[in-house]
N, C-alpha and C positions, 0 to 999 in steps of 0.2 A: 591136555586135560587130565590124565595121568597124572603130573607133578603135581594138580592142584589137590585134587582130590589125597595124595600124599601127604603133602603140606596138611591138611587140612585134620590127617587120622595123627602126625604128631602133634601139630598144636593142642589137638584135642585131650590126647594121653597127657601131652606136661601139663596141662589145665586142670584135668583129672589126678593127678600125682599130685600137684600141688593142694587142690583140695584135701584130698587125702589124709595129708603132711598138715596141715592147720586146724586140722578134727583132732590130733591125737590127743592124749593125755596129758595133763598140766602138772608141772612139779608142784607140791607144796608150798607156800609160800615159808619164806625162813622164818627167824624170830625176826619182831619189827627192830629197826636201828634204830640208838639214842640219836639225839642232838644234843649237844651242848653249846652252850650258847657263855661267852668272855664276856666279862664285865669291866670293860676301863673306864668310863663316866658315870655320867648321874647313873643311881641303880635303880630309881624309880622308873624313868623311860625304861629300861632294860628289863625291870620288871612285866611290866605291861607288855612289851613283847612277845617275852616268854607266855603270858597269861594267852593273850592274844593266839600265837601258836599252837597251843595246847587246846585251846576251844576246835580251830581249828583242825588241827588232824583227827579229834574224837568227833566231827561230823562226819570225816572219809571212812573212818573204821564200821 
């Protein structure tokens, strides 16, 4: 009965530490990264992608 109740006071603590440890403070986010995006064919498709991407990420921002 003992063991369990043992068992039971550290699972509790590393459940509590980990808590703890997921609250803390968040770094800063960096500056955002480019992409660059190679052009060896047609440059209208590759256009539209790039357009395409850029819609894109300025709805996650």
């Amino acid at each position: 009965m003992k063991q369990i109740k043992h068992l039971t006071l550290l699972l509790s603590l590393i459940c509590l530490v980990l808590f703890i440890a997921g609250c803390g403070k968040k770094q800063p986010n960096e500056a955002p990264q480019e992409l660059t995006v190679g052009i060896l064919s047609d440059t209208f498709i590759w256009k539209q992608l790039v357009q395409d991407a850029q819609e894109k990420i300025l709805v996650f921002l």
